[in-house]
BAVO-45205 format. One record per atom (N, C-alpha, C, O): atom name; x, y, z; residue number from 1. Coordinates in steps of 0.05 Angstrom, whole numbers. Example, Ala and Ser with C-alpha at 12.3 -4.5 7.8 and 13.67 -1.06 7.14 Angstrom:
<atom->N	px->264	py->-114	pz->156	n->1>;
<atom->CA	px->246	py->-90	pz->156	n->1>;
<atom->C	px->264	py->-66	pz->156	n->1>;
<atom->O	px->285	py->-66	pz->169	n->1>;
<atom->N	px->257	py->-45	pz->142	n->2>;
<atom->CA	px->273	py->-21	pz->143	n->2>;
<atom->C	px->258	py->1	pz->157	n->2>;
<atom->O	px->268	py->23	pz->161	n->2>;
***
This chain:
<atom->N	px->16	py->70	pz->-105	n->1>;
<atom->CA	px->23	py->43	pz->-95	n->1>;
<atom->C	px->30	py->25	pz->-119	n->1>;
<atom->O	px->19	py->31	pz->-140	n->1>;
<atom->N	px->48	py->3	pz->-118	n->2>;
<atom->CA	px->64	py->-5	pz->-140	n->2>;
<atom->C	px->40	py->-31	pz->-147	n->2>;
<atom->O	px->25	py->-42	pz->-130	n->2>;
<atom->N	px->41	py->-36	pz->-166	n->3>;
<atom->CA	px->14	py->-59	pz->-176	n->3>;
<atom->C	px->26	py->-80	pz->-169	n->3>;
<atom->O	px->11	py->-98	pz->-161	n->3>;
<atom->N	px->59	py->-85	pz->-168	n->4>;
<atom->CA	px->64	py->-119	pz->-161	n->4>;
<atom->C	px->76	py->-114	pz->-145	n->4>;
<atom->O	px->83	py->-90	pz->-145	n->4>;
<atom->N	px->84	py->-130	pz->-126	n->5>;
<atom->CA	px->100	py->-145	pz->-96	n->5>;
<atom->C	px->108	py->-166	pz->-93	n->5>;
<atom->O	px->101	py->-187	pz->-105	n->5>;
<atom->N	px->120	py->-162	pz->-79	n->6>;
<atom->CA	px->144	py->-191	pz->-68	n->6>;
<atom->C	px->124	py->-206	pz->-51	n->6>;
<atom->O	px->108	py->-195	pz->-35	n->6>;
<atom->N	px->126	py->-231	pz->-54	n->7>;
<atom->CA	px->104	py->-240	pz->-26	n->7>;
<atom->C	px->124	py->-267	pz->-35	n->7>;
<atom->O	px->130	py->-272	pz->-58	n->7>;
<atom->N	px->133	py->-285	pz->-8	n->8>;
<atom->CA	px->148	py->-304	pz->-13	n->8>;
<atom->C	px->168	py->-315	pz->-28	n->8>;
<atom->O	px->172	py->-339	pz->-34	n->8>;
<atom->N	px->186	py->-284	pz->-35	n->9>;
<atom->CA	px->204	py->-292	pz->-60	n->9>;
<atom->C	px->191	py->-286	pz->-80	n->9>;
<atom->O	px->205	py->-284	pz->-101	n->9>;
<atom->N	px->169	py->-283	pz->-82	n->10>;
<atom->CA	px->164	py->-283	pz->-116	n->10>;
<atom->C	px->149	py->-260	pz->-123	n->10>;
<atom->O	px->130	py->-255	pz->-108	n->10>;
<atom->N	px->152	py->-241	pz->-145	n->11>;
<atom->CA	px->131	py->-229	pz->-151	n->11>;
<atom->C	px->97	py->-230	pz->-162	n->11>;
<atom->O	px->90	py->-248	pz->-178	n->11>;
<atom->N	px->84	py->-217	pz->-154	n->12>;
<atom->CA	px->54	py->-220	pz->-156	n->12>;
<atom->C	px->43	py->-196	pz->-168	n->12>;
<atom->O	px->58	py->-177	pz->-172	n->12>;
<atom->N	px->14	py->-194	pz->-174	n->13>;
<atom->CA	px->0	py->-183	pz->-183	n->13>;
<atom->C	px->-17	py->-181	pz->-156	n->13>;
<atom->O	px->-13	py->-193	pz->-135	n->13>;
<atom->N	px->-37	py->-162	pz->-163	n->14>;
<atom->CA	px->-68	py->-169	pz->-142	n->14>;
<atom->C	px->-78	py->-192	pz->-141	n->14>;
<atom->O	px->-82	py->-207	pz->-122	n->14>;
<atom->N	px->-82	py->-194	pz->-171	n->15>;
<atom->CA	px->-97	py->-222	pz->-179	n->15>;
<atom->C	px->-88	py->-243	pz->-164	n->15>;
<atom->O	px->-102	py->-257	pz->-150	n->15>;
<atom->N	px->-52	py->-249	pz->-170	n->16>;
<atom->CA	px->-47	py->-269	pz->-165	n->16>;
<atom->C	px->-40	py->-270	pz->-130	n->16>;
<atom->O	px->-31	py->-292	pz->-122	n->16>;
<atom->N	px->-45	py->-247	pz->-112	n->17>;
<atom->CA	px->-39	py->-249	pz->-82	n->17>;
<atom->C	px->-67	py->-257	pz->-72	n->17>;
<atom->O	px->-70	py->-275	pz->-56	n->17>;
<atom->N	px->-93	py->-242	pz->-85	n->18>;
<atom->CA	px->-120	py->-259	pz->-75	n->18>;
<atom->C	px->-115	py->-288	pz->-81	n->18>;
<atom->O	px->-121	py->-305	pz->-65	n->18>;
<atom->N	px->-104	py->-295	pz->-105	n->19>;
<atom->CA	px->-111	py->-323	pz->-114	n->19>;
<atom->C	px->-92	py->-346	pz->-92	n->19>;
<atom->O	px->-94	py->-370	pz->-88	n->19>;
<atom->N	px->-78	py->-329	pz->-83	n->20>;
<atom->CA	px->-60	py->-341	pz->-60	n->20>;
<atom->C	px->-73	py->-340	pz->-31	n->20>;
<atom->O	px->-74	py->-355	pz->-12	n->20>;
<atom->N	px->-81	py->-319	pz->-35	n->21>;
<atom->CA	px->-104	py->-320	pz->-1	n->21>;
<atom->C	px->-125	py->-339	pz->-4	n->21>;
<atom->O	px->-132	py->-351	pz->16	n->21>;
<atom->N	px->-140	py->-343	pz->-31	n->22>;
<atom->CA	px->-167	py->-356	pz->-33	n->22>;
<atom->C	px->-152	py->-384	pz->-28	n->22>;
<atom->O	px->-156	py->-397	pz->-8	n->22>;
<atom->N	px->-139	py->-390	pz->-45	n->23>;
<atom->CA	px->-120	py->-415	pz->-56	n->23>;
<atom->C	px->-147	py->-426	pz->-77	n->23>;
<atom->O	px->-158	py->-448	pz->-72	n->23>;
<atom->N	px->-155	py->-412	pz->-95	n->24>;
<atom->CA	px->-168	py->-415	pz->-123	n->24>;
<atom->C	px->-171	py->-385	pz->-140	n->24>;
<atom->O	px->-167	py->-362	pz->-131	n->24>;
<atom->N	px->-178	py->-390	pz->-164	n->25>;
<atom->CA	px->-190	py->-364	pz->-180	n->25>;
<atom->C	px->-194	py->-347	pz->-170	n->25>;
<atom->O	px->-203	py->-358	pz->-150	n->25>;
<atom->N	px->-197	py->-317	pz->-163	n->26>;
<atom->CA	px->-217	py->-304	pz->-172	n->26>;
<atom->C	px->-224	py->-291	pz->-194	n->26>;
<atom->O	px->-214	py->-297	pz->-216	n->26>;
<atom->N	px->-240	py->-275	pz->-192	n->27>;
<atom->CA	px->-249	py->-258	pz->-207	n->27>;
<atom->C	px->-233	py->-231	pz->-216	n->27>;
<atom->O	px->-226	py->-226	pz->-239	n->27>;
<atom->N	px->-230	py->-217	pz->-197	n->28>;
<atom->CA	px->-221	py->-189	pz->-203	n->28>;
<atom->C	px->-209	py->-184	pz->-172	n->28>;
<atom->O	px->-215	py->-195	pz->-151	n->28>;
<atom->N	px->-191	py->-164	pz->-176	n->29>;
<atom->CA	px->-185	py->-148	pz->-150	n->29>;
<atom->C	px->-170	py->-130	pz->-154	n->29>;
<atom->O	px->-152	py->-129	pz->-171	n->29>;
<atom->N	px->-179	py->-107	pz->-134	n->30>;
<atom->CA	px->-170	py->-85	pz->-128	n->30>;
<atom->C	px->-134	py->-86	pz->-120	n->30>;
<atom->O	px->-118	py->-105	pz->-118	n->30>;
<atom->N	px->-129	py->-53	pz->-117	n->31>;
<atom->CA	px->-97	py->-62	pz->-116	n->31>;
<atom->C	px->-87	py->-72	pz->-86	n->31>;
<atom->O	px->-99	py->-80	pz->-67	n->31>;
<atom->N	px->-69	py->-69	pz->-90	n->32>;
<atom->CA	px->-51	py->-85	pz->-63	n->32>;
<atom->C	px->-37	py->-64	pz->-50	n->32>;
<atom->O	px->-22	py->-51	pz->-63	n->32>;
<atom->N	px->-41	py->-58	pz->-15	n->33>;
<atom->CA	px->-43	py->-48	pz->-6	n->33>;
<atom->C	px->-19	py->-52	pz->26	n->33>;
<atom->O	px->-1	py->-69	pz->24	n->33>;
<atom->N	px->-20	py->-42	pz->42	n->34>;
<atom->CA	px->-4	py->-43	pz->58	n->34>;
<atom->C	px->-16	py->-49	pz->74	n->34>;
<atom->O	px->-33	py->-31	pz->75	n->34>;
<atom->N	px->-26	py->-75	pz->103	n->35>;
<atom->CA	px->-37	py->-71	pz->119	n->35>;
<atom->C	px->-27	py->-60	pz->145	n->35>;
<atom->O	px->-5	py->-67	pz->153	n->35>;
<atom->N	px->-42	py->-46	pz->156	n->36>;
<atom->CA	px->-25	py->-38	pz->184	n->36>;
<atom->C	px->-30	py->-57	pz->215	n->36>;
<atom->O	px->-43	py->-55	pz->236	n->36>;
<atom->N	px->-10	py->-79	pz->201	n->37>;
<atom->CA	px->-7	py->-98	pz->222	n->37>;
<atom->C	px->22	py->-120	pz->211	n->37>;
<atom->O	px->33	py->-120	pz->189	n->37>;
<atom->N	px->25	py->-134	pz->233	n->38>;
<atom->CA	px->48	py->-147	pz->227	n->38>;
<atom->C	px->47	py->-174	pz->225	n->38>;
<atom->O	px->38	py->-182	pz->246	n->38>;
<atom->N	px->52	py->-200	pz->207	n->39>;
<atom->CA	px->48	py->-221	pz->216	n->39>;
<atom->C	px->48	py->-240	pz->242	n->39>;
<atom->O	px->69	py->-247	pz->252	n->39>;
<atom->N	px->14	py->-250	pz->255	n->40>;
<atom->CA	px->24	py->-265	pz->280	n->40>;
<atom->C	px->44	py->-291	pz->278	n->40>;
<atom->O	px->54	py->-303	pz->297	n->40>;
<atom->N	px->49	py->-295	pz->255	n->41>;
<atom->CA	px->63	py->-329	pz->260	n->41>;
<atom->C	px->89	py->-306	pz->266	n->41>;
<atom->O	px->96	py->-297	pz->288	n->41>;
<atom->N	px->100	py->-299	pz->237	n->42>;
<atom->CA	px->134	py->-294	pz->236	n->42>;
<atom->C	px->140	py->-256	pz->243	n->42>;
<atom->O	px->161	py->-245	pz->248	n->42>;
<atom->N	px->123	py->-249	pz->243	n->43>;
<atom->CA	px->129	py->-223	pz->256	n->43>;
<atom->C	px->132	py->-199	pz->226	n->43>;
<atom->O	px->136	py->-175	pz->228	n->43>;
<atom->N	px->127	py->-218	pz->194	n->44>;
<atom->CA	px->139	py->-201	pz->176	n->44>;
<atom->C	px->111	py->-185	pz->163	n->44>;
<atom->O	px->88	py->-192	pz->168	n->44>;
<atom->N	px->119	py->-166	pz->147	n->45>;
<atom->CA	px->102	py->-148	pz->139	n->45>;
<atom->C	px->78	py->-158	pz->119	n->45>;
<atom->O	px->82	py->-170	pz->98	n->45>;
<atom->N	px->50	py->-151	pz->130	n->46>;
<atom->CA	px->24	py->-167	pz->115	n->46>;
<atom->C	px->12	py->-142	pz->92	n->46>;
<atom->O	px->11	py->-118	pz->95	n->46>;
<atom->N	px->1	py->-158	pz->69	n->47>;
<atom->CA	px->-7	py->-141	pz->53	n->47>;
<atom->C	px->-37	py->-142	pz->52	n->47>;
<atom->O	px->-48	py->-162	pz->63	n->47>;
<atom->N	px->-54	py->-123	pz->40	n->48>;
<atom->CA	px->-82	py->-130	pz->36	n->48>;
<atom->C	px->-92	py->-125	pz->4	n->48>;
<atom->O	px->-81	py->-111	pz->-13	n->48>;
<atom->N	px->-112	py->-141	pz->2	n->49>;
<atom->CA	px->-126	py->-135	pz->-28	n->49>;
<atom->C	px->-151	py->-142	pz->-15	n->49>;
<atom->O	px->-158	py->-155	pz->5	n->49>;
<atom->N	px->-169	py->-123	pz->-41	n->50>;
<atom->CA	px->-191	py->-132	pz->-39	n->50>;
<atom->C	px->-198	py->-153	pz->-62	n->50>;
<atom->O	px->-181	py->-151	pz->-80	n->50>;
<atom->N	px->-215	py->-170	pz->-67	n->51>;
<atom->CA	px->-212	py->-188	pz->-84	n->51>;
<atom->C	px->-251	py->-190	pz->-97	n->51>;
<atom->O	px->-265	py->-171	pz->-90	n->51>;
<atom->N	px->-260	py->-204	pz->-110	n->52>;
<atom->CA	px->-282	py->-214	pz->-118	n->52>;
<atom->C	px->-274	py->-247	pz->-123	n->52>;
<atom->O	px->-264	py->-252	pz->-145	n->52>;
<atom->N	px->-276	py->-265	pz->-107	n->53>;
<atom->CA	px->-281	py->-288	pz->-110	n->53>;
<atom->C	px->-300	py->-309	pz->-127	n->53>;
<atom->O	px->-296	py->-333	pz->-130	n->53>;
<atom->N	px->-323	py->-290	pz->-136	n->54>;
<atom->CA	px->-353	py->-297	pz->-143	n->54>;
<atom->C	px->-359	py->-272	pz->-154	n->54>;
<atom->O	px->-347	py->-251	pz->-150	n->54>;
<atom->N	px->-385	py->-276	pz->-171	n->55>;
<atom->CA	px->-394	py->-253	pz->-178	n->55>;
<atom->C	px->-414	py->-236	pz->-159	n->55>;
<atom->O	px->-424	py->-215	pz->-165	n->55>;
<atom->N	px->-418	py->-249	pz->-135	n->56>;
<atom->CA	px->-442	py->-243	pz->-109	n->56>;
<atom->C	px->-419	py->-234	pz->-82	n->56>;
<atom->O	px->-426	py->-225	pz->-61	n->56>;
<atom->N	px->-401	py->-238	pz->-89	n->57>;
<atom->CA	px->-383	py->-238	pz->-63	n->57>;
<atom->C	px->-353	py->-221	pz->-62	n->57>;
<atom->O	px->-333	py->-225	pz->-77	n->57>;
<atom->N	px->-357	py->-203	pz->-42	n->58>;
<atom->CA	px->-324	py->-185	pz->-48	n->58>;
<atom->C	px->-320	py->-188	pz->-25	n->58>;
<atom->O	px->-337	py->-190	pz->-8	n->58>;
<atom->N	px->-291	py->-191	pz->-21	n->59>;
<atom->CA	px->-279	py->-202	pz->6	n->59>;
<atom->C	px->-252	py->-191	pz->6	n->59>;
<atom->O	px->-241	py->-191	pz->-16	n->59>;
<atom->N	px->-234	py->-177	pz->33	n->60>;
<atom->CA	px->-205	py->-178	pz->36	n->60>;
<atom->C	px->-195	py->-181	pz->46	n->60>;
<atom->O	px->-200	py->-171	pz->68	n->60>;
<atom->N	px->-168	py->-200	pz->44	n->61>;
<atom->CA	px->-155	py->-211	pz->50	n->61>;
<atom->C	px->-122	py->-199	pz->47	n->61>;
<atom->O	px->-110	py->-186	pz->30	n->61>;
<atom->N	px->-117	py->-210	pz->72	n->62>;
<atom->CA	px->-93	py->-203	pz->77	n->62>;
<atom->C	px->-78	py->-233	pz->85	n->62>;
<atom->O	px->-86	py->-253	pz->97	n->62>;
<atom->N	px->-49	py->-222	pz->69	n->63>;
<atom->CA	px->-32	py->-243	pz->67	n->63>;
<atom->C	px->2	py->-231	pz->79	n->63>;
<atom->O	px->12	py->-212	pz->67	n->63>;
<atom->N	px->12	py->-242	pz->96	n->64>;
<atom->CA	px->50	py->-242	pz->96	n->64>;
<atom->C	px->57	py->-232	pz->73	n->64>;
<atom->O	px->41	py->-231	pz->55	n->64>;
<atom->N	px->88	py->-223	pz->69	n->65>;
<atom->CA	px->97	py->-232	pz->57	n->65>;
<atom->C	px->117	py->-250	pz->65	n->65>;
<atom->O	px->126	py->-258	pz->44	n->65>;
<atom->N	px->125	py->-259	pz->79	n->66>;
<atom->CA	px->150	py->-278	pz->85	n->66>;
<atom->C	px->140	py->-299	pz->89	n->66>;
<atom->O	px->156	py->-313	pz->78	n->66>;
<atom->N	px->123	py->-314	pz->98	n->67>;
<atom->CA	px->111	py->-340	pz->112	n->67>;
<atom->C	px->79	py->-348	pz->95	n->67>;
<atom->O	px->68	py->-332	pz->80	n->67>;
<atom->N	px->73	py->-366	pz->99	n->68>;
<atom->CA	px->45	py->-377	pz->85	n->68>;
<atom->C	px->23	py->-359	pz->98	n->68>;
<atom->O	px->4	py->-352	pz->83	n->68>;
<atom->N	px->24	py->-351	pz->128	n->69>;
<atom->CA	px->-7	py->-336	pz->138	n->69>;
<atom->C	px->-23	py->-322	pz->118	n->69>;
<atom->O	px->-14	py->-315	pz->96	n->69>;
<atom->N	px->-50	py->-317	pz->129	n->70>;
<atom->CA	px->-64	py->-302	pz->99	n->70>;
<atom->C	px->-89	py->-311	pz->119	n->70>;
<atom->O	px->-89	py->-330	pz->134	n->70>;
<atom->N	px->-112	py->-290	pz->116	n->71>;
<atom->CA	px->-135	py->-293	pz->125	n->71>;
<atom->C	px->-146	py->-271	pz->113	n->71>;
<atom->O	px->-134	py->-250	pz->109	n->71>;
<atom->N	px->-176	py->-276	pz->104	n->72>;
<atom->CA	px->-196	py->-256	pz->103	n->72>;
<atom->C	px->-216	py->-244	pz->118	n->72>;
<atom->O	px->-215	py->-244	pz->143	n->72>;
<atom->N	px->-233	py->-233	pz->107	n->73>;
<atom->CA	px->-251	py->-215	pz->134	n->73>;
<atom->C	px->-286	py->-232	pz->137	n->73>;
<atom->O	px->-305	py->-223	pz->151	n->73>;
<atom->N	px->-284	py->-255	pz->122	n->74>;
<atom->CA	px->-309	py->-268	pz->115	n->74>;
<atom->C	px->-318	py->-279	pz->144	n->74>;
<atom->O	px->-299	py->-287	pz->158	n->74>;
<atom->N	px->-338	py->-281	pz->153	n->75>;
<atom->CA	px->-348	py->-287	pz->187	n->75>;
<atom->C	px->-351	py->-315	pz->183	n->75>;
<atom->O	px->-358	py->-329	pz->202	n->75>;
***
């Protein structure tokens, strides 16, 4: 799986697609992944990472790439 992607025109890292899901820092994250689902707003293809936000907390989030949507799995 390729380390960077397109997400909104622009290329990214892991780092920088969590830091786009969190909309702050994190810490570290795993690579970036394909999710198998499609965006509800625009219908375009969503990616997943796992991320570390904190040093107590791992979380993943999935983000579009074409549109702003982005949610994680935190309850």
């Amino acid at each position: 799986m390729a380390e960077n992607r397109v997400v909104q025109g622009r290329m990214v890292t892991a780092v920088k697609l969590a830091e786009l899901i969190e909309d702050d820092d994190v810490m570290d994250a795993e690579s970036i992944a394909d999710a198998d689902r499609t965006c509800p707003e625009c219908g375009g293809d969503v990616l997943e990472v796992g991320y570390m936000p904190s040093i107590t907390e791992f979380v993943t989030g999935e983000k579009c790439q074409d549109c702003e949507w982005a949610t994680t799995d935190r309850e």
